[in-house]
C-alpha positions as CSV (number, residue, x, y, z in Angstrom):
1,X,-35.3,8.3,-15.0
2,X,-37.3,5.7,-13.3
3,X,-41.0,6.0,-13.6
4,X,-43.5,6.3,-10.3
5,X,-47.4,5.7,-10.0
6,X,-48.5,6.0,-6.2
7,X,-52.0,4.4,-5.3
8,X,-53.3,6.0,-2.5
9,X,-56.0,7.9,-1.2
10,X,-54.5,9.5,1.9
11,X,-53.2,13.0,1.1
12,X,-50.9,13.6,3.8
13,X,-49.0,9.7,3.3
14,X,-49.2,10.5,-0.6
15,X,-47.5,13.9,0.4
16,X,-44.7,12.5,2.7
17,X,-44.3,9.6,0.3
18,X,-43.8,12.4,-2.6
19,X,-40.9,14.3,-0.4
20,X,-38.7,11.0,0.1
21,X,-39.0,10.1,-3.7
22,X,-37.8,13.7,-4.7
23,X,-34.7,13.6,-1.6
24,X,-33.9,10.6,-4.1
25,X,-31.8,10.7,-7.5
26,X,-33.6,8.9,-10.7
27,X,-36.8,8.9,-9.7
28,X,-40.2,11.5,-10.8
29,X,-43.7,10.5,-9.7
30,X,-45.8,10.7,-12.6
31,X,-49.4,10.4,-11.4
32,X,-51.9,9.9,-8.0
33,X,-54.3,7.3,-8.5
34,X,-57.6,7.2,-6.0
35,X,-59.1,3.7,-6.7
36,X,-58.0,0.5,-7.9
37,X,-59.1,0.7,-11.4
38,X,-57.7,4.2,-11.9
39,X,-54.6,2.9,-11.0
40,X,-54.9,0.4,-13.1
41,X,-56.0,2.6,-15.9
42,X,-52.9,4.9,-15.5
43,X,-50.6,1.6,-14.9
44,X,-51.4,0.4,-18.3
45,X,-50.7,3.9,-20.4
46,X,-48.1,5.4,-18.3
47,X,-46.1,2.2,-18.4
48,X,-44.0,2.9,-15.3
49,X,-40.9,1.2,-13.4
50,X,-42.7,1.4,-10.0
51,X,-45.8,1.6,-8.4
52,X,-47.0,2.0,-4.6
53,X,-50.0,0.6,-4.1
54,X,-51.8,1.1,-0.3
55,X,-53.6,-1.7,1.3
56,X,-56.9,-0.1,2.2
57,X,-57.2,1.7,-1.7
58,X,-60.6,0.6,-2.5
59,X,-63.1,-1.9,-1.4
60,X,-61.5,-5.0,-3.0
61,X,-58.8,-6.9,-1.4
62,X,-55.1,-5.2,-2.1
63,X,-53.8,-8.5,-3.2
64,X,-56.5,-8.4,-6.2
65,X,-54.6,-4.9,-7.3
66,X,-51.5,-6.1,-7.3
67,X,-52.3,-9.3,-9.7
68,X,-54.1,-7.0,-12.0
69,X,-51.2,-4.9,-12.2
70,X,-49.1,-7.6,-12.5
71,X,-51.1,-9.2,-15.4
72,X,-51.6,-5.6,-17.3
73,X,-48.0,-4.6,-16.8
74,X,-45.6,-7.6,-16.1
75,X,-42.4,-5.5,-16.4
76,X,-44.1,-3.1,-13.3
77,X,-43.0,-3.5,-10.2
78,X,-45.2,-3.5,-7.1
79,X,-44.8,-2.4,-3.8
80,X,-47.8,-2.5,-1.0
81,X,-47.9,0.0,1.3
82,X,-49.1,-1.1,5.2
83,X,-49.6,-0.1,8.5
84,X,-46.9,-2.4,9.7
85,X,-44.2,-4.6,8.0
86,X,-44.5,-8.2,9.4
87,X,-42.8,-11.2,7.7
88,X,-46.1,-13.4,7.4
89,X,-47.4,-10.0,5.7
90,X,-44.3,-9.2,3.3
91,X,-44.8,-13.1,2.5
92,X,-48.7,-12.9,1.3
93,X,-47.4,-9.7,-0.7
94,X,-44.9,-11.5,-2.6
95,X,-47.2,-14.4,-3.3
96,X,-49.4,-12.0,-5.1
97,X,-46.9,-10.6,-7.1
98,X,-45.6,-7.6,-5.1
99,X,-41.9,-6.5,-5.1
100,X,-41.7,-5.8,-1.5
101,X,-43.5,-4.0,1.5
102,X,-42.7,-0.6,3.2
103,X,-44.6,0.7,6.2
104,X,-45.5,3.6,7.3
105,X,-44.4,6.3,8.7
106,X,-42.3,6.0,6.3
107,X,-38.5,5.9,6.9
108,X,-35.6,7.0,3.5
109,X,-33.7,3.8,4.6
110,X,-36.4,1.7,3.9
111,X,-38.5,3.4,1.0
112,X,-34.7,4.1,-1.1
113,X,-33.7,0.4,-0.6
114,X,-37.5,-1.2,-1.6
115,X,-37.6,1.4,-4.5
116,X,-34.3,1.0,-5.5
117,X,-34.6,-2.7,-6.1
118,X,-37.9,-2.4,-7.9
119,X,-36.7,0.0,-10.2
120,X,-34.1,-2.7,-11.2
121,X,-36.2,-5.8,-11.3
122,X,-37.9,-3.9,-13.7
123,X,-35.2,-2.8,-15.7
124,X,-34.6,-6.4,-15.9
125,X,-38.0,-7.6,-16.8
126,X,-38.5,-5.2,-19.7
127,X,-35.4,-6.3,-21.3
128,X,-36.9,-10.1,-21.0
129,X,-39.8,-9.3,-22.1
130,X,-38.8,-7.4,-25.0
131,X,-36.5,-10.3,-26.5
132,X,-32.9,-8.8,-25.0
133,X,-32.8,-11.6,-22.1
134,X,-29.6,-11.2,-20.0
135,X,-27.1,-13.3,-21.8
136,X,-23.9,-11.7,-19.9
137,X,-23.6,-14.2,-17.1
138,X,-19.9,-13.9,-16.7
139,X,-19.2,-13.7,-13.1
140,X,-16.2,-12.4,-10.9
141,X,-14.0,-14.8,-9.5
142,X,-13.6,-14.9,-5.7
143,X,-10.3,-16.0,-4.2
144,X,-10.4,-16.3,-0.7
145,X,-7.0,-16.1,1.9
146,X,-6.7,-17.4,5.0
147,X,-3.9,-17.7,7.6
148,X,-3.5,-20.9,9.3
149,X,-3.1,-18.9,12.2
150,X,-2.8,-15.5,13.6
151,X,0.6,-13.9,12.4
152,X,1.5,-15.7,9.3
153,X,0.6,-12.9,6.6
154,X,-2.6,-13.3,5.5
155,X,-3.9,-9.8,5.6
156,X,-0.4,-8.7,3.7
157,X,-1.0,-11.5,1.2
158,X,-4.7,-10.4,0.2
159,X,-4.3,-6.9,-0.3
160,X,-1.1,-7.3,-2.3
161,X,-2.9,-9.9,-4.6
162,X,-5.9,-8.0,-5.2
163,X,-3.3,-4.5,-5.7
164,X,-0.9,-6.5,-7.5
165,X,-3.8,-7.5,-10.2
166,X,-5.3,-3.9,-10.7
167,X,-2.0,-3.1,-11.4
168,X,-1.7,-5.5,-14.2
169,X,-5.0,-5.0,-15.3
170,X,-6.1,-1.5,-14.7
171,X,-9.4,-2.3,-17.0
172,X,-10.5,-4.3,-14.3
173,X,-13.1,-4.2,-11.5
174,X,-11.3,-5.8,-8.1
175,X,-12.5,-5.6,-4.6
176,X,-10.7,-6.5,-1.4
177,X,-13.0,-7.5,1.7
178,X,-12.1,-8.0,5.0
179,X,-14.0,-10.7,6.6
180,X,-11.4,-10.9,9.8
181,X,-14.4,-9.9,11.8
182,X,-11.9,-9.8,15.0
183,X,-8.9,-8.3,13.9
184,X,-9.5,-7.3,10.3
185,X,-6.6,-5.2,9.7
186,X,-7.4,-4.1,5.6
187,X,-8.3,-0.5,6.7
188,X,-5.0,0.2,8.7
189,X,-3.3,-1.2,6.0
190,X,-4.7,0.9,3.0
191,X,-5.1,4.0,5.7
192,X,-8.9,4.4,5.0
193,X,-11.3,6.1,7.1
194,X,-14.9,4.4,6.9
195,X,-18.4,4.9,7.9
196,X,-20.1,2.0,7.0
197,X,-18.8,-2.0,7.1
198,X,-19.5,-5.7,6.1
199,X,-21.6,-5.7,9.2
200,X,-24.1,-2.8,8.1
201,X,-24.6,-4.3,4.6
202,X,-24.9,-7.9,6.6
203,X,-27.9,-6.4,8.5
204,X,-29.9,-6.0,4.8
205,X,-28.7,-8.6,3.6
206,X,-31.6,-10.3,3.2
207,X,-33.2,-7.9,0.7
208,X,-30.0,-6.7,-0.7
209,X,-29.2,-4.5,-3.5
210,X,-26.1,-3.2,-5.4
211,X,-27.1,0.3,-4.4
212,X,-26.6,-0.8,-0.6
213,X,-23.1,-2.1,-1.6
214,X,-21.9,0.3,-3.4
215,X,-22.6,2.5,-0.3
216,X,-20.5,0.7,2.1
217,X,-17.7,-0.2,-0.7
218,X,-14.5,2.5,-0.2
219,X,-12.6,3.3,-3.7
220,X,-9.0,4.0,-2.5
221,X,-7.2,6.4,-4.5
222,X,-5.3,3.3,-6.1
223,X,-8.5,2.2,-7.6
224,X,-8.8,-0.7,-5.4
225,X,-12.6,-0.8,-3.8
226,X,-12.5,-2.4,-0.2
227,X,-15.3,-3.2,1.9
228,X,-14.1,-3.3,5.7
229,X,-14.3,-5.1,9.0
230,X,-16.7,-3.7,11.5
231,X,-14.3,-1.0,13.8
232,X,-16.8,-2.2,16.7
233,X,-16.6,-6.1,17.2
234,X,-20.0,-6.9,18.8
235,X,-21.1,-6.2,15.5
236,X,-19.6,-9.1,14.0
237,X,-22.8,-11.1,15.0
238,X,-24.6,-10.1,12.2
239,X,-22.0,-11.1,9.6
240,X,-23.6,-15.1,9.5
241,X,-22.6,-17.3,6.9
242,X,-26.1,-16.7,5.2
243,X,-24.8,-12.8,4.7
244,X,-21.6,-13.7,3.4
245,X,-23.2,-15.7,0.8
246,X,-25.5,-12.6,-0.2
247,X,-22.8,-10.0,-0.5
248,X,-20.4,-12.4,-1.9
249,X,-23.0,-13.2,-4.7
250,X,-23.9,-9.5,-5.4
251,X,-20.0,-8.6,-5.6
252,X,-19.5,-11.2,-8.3
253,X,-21.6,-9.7,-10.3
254,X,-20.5,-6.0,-10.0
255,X,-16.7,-7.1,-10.4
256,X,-13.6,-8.6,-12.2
257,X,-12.0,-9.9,-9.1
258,X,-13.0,-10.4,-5.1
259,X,-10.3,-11.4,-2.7
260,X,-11.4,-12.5,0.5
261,X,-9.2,-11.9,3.6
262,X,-11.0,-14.5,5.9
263,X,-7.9,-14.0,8.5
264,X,-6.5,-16.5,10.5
265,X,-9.3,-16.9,13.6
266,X,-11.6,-20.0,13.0
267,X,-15.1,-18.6,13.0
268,X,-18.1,-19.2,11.0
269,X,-17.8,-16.2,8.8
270,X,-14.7,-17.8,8.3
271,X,-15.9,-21.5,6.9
272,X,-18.8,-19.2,4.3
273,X,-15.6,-17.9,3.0
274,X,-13.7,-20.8,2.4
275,X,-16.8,-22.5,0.6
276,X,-18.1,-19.5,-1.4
277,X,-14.2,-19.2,-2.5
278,X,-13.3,-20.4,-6.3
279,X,-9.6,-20.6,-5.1
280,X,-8.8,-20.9,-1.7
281,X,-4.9,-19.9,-0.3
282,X,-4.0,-21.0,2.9
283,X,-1.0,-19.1,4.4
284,X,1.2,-20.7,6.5
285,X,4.7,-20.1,7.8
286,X,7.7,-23.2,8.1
287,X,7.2,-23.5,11.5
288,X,5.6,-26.5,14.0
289,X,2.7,-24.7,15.4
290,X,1.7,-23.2,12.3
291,X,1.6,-26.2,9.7
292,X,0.0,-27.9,12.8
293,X,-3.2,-25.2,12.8
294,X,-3.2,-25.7,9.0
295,X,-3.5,-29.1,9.3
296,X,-6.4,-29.4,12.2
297,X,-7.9,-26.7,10.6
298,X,-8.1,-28.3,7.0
299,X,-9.3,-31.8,8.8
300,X,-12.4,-29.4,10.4
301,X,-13.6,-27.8,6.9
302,X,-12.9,-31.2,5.3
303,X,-15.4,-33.0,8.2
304,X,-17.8,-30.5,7.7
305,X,-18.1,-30.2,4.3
306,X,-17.0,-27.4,3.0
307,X,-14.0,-27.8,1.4
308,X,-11.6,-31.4,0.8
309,X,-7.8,-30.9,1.5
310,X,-6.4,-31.7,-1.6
311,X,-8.6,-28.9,-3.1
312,X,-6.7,-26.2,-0.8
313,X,-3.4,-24.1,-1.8
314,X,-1.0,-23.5,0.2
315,X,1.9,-20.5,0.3
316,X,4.7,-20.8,2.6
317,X,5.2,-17.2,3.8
318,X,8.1,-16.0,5.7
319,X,11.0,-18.6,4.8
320,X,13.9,-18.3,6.4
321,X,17.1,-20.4,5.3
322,X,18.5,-20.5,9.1
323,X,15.2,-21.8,10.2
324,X,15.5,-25.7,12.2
325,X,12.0,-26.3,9.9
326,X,12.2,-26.7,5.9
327,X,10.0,-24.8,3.6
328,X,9.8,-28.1,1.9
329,X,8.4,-30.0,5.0
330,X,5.2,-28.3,4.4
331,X,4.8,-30.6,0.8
332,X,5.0,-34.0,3.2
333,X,2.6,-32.7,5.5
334,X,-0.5,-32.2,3.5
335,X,-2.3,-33.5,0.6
336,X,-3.2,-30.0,-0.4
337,X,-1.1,-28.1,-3.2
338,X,1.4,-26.3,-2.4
339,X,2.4,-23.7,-4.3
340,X,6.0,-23.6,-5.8
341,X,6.3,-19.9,-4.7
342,X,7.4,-19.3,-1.7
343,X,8.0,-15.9,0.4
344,X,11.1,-15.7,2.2
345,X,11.4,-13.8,5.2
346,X,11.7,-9.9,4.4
347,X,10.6,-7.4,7.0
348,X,12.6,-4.6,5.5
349,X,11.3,-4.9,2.4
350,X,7.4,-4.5,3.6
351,X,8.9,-1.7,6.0
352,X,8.3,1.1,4.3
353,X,4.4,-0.2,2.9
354,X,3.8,-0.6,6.8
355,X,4.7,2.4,7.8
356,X,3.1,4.8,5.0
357,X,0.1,2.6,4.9
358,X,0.5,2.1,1.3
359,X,1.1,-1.3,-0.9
360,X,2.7,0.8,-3.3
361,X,5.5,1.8,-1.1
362,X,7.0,-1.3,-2.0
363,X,9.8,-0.9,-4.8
364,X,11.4,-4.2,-4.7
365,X,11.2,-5.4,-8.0
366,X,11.6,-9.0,-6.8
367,X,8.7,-8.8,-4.7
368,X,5.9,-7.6,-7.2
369,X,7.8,-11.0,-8.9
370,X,6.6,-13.3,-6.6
371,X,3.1,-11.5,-6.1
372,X,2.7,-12.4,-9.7
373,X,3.9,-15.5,-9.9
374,X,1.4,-16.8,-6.8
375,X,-1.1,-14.8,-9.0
376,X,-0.1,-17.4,-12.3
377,X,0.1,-20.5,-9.6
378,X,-3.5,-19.0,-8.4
379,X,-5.2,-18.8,-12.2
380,X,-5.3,-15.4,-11.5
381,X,-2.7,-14.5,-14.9
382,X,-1.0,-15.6,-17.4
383,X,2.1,-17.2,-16.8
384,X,4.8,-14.7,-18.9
385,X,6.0,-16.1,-22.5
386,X,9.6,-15.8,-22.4
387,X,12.4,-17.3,-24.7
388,X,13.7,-19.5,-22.1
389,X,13.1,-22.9,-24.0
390,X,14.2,-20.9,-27.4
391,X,17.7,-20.0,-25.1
392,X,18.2,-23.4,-23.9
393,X,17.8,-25.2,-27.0
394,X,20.3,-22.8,-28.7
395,X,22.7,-23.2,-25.9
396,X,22.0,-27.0,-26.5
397,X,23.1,-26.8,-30.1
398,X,25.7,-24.5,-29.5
399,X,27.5,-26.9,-26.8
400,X,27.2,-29.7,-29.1
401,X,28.7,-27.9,-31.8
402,X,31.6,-26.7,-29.8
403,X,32.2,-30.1,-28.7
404,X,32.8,-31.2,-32.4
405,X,35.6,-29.2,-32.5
406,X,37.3,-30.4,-29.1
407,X,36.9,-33.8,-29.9
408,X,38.4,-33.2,-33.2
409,X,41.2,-31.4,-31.6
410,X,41.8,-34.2,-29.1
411,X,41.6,-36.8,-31.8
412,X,44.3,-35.0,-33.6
413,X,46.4,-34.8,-30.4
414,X,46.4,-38.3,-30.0
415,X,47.3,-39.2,-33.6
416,X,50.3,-36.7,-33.3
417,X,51.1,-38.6,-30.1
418,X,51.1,-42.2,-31.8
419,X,52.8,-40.4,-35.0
420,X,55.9,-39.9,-32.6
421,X,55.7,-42.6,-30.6
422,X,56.3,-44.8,-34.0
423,X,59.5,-43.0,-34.6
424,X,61.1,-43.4,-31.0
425,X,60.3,-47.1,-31.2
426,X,61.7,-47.1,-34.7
427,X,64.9,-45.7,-33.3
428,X,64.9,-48.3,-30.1
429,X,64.6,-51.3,-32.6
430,X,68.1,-50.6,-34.3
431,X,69.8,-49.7,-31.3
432,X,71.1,-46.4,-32.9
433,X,73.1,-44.4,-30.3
434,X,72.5,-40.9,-28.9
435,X,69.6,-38.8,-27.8
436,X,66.2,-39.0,-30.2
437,X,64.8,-35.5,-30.6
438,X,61.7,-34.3,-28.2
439,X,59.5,-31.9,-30.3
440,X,56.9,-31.7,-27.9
441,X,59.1,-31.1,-25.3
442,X,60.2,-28.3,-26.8
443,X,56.7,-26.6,-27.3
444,X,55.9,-27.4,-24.1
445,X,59.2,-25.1,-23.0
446,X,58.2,-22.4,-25.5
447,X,54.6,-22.4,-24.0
448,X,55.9,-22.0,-20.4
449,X,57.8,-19.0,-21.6
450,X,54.5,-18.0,-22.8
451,X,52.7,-18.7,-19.9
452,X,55.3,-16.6,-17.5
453,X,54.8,-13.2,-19.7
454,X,51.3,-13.4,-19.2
455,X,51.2,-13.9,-15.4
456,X,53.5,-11.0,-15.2
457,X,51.1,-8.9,-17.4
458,X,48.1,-10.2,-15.4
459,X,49.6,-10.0,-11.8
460,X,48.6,-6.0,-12.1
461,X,45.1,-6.7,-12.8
462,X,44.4,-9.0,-10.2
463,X,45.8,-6.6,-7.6
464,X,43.8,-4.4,-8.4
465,X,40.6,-6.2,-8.8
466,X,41.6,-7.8,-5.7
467,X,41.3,-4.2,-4.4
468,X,38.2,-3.3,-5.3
469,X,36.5,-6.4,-4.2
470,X,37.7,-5.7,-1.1
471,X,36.9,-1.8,-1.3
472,X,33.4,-3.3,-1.9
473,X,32.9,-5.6,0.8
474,X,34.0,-2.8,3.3
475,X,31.7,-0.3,1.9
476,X,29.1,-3.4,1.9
477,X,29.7,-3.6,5.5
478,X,29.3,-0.4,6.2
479,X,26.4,0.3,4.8
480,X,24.8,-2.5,6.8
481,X,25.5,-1.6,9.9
482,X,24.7,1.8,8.7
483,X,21.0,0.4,7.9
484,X,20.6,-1.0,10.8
485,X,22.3,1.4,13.2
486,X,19.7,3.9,12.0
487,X,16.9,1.3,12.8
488,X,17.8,1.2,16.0
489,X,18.4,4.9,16.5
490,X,15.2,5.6,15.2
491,X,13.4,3.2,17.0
492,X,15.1,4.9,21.0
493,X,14.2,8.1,19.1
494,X,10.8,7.1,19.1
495,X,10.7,5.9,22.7
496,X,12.6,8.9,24.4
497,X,12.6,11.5,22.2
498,X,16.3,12.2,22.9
499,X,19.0,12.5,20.5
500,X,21.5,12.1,23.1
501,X,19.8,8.0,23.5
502,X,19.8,7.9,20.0
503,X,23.2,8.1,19.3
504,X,24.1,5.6,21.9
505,X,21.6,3.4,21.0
506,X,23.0,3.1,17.2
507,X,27.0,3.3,19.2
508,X,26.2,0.3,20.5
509,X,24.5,-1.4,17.2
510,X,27.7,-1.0,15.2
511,X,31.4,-2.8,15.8
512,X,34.1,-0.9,17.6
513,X,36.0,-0.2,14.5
514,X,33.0,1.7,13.3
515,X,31.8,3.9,16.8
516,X,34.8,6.4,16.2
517,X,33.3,8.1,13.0
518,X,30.0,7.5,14.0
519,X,27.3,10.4,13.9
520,X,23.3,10.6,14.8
521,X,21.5,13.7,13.7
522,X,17.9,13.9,15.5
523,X,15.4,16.4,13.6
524,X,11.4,16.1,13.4
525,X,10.5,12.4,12.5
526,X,13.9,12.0,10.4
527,X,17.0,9.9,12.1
528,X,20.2,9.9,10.3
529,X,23.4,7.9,11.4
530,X,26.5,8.4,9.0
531,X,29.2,5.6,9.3
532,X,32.7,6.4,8.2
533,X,33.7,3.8,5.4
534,X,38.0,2.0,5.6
535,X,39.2,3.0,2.3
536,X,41.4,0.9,0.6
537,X,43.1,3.9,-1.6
538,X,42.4,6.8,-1.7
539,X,40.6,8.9,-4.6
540,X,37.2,9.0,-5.7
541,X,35.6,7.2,-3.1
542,X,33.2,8.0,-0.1
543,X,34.8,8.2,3.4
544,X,31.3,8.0,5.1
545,X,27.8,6.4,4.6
546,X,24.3,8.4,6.0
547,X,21.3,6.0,6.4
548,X,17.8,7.8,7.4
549,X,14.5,6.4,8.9
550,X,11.3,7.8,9.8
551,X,10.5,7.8,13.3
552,X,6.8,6.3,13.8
553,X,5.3,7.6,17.0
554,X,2.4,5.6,18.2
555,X,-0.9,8.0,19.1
């Protein structure tokens, strides 16, 4: 509980100043001092956090008051009380040793966010003064992601690095902020509703305080905090570079991790980002126009200073292997590092995130994979010990030891060969008639007898393996078209409202051989198209496949 002495000797502004403290949490007013030296007096047995002192409390100059409080109690922090609140006045304050300035009447806003911020500069002093000096200066690391242009996955990126890291370390502290002042898109993606923004804590930014932070920050039931883009975009004027660097500075401090989305628009906001930034990702896709914005827009930072190319990293998102344009192009292009993991193209597996608004709608195993390994490529975790090395040395030592044996084996063939060979020339020097004898020509016969038995034992298998690779590509096939036959149903279902559409829609996705089994059942949000499935025999196996999608009406 945080300690108040008010120096004043109007009742009715002691009174009003009274109410706000009590509307606040931590905070008791201990005594009412009349005169400069009282205060004074009380300051120095009471030993409080915070005390008001009003300009016109005695006959001597308010800025003597403050510097005898400030000599008596160094650990007290002062705040002057005036008429008005100008910035040549809140400078001769400070000066003097003053924590701030609130004016009167007074307003919460500005007396919690002045008292607040005393209350923890003199939290801080005390332990100074009393030999327990802050020696915890570990701060956050802030990775920053931007798009090299609208459209490449930047926003998707950030929030699943920053979700993707909580979930490996639940013990930590991470915060996602959107600073795509334009388009930030963070909220929609985590399906938050918010009251405050980056803008409103921009606007106090320069007399900021974790208390005004915390406010705006939004815990999502994941654990994740975000701090969101401004829903209104003519407030993205106050969001200045200087801001950024305020909040960005406060949020190291309060936790583990801070990912920056800093979008793909080329603003200001933008460049404080990409400065502040310990590690700064540039997402691009494999495509002409984007690797060109990433380059002009790593030649502007570079010309104005804020950040060289070559200390840049860059992801390749969306690769496709059909594409004209080669994810490795991007290496040749830029002296910046590019990151060995790259994203391939997946809408369907980011499907189901989009539409419920959730990161953790996303069960591909081999996507969290490559979210973690751009986390190890980022410094962000360790990169996993395996026994990959062990494996390959073992397989090292176990192919040379198997070749002992072969070459053994073939050495010994060949001295069998020479051992008859010697014979047959033998026989060929005396000129003895008839036929020699052919040993190996009769193993050779025994081993095609051999040979035959087993192909007739094998044929069997093979047919029927044969069979169920082929059993599997059907059903393969069907469920594909099944997938996307229900996509597109969905999709008319959405549109029209008519299960009648639907069905035709998805008849028309699929191939002929497919139409004549084909069914669309239309209920609620759920589509469902079953498929029938060519069987190659008969028992045991499905004659039809059902795929389902949620219809996603726009409001």
């Amino acid at each position: 509980m945080s300690q108040v002495i008010i120096g004043m000797a109007d009742e009715n502004l002691v009174a009003d100043l009274m109410s706000l403290l009590e509307e606040m949490d931590g905070f008791t007013v201990r005594a009412v001092a009349k005169s400069p030296t009282e205060l004074v007096d009380l300051a120095s047995r009471l030993e409080p956090d915070v005390v008001f002192v009003h300009e016109t409390l005695g006959i001597e100059p308010v800025s003597q008051t403050i510097r005898d409080l400030a000599n008596r109690r160094p650990s007290t922090a002062v705040i002057q009380v005036s008429q008005m609140r100008t910035p040549t006045l809140v400078i001769k304050a400070m000066e003097d040793g003053a924590r701030g300035v609130v004016a009167y009447p007074f307003a919460y806003e500005d007396v919690s966010t002045r008292v607040i911020a005393a209350a923890e500069w003199s939290e801080h002093m005390k332990a100074v003064l009393a030999g327990a000096a802050v020696t915890n200066t570990t701060r956050g690391e802030v990775v920053a992601v931007v798009g090299a242009k609208g459209g490449v996955g930047t926003t998707t990126v950030a929030a699943h690095l920053a979700f993707d890291h909580l979930r490996d370390h639940p013990q930590d502290k991470v915060c996602l902020v959107d600073v795509d002042i334009e388009k930030g898109d963070v909220g929609a993606i985590f399906e938050v509703r918010q009251s405050v923004s980056i803008a409103d804590v921009a606007k106090v930014s320069g007399d900021l305080s974790p208390h005004a932070v915390h406010d705006a920050v939004i815990r999502h039931e994941s654990g994740l905090h975000l701090l969101l883009a401004p829903l209104d975009v003519r407030e993205g004027e106050f969001v200045s570079p200087e801001a950024i660097r305020a909040i960005v500075s406060l949020l190291r401090r309060e936790f583990d991790l801070v990912v920056l989305d800093g979008g793909g628009h080329v603003s200001p906001a933008q460049a404080a980002v990409v400065e502040l930034a310990g590690e700064c990702l540039v997402v691009t896709t494999p495509d002409v126009l984007s690797v060109r914005a990433m380059r002009r827009r790593m030649i502007a930072w570079s010309a104005l200073g804020v950040r060289e190319e070559p200390g840049f990293k860059v992801l390749v998102n969306k690769v496709d292997r059909a594409s004209l344009f080669p994810a490795n192009a991007v290496t040749k292009l830029t002296t910046a590092h590019v990151v060995e993991t790259q994203i391939p193209y997946s809408p369907r597996v980011l499907e189901a995130s989009i539409n419920d608004r959730d990161p953790r709608a996303v069960t591909e195993v081999a996507w969290w994979s490559l979210i973690s390994s751009l986390r190890v490529e980022l410094g962000l975790a360790k990169a996993p010990v395996t026994a990959s090395k062990g494996r390959s040395k073992r397989g090292t030592n176990a192919q040379a030891t198997t070749a002992t044996p072969k070459g053994r084996q073939k050495g010994e063939r060949a001295g069998r060969g020479k051992a008859v060979a010697q014979p047959d020339e033998g026989a060929a020097a005396t000129a003895e008639p008839g036929p020699a004898p052919e040993p190996v020509a009769a193993g050779r016969s025994r081993e095609s007898g051999a040979v035959g038995l087993e192909t007739v034992g094998i044929l069997p298998a093979a047919v029927l393996l044969c069979l169920i690779g082929w059993q599997t590509a059907v059903t393969g096939f069907s469920f594909i078209y099944a997938g996307h036959a229900s996509s597109v149903a969905s999709r008319e279902y959405a549109v029209t409202a008519d299960a009648g559409d639907a069905e035709r829609a998805a008849r028309a996705a699929v191939p002929s051989s497919l139409r004549g089994g084909l069914s669309v059942a239309a209920s609620g949000d759920r589509v469902s198209v079953t498929v029938p499935v060519v069987k190659g025999f008969p028992a045991g196996l499905p004659t039809s496949l059902t795929s389902t999608r949620t219809v996603v009406r726009e409001q």
